[in-house]
C-alpha positions as CSV (number, residue, x, y, z in Angstrom):
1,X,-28.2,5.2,13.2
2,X,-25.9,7.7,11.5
3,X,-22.2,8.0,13.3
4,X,-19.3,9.4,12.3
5,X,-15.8,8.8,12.8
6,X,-13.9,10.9,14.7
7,X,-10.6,10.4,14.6
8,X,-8.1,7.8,13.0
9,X,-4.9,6.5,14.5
10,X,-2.0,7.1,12.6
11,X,0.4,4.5,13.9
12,X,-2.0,1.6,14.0
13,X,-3.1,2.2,10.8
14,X,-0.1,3.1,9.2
15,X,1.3,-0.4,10.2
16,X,-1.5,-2.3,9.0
17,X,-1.3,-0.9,5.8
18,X,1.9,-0.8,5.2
19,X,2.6,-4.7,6.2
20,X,-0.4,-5.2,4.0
21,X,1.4,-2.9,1.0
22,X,4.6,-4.9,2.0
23,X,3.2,-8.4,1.5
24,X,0.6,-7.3,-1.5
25,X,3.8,-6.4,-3.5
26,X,4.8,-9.7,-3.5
27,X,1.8,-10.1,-5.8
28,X,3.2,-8.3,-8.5
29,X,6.9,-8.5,-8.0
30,X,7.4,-12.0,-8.0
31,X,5.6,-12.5,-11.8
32,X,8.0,-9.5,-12.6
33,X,11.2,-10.6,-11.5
34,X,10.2,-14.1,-13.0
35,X,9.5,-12.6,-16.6
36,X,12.9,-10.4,-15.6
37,X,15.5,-13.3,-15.5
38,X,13.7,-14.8,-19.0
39,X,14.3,-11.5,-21.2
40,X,17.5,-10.1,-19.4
41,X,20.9,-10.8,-20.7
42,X,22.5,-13.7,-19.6
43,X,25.5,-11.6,-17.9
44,X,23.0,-9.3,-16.6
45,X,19.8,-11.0,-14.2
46,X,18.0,-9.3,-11.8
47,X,19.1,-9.0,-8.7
48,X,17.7,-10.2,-5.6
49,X,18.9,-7.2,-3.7
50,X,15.6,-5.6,-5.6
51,X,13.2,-8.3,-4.8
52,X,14.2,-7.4,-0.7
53,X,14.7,-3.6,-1.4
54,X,11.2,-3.0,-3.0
55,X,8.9,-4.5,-0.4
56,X,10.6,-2.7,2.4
57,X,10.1,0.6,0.6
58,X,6.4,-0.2,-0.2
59,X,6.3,-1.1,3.6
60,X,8.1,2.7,4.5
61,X,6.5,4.3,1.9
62,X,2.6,2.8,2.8
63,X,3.3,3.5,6.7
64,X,4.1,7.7,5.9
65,X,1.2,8.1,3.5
66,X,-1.5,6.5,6.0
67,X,-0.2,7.9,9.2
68,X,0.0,11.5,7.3
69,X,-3.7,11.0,5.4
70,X,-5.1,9.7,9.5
71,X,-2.9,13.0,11.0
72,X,-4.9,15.2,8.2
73,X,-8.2,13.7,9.1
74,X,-7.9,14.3,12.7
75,X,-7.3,18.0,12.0
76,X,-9.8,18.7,9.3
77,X,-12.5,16.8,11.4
78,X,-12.9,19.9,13.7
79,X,-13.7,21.9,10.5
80,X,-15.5,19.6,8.0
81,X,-16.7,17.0,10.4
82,X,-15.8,13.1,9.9
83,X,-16.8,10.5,7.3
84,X,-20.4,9.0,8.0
85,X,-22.1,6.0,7.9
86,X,-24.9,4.1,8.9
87,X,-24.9,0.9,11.3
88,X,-28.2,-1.2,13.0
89,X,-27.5,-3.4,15.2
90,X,-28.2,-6.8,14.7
91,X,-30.4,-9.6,16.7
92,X,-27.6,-12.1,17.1
């Protein structure tokens, strides 16, 4: 059966992405800030004020982009309709 989604909500799914973003980053900026303190100077290491400001701003950042990109599928649903896909259900 063919459905389509009709509308996306913003908040919720800004906030799950954007903890996700927040926590993902983590991923990357922990190997960085490791290689970091091994080629910086010795009177200049990174600081940890960076390794706290950049997964807030990925959290910030992440939460605006979704909750903007679900606010733009709501209103270009009523014009272009919604994305589709295809579900059975199942004998469980």
């Amino acid at each position: 059966m063919k459905q389509q989604i009709a509308r996306l909500s913003p908040h919720q799914n800004g906030k799950v992405f954007a903890v996700l973003m927040a926590l993902g980053s983590f991923v990357f900026l922990v190997p960085v800030m490791v290689m970091a303190s091994f080629m910086a100077p010795s009177e200049s290491t990174p600081s940890a004020f960076m390794f706290l400001v950049l997964p807030v701003v990925y959290l910030v950042l992440g939460y605006l982009t979704v909750a903007f990109g679900c606010a733009l599928y709501n209103l270009m649903f009523k014009s272009i309709g919604g994305i589709e896909f295809e579900s059975e259900a199942s004998d469980a």
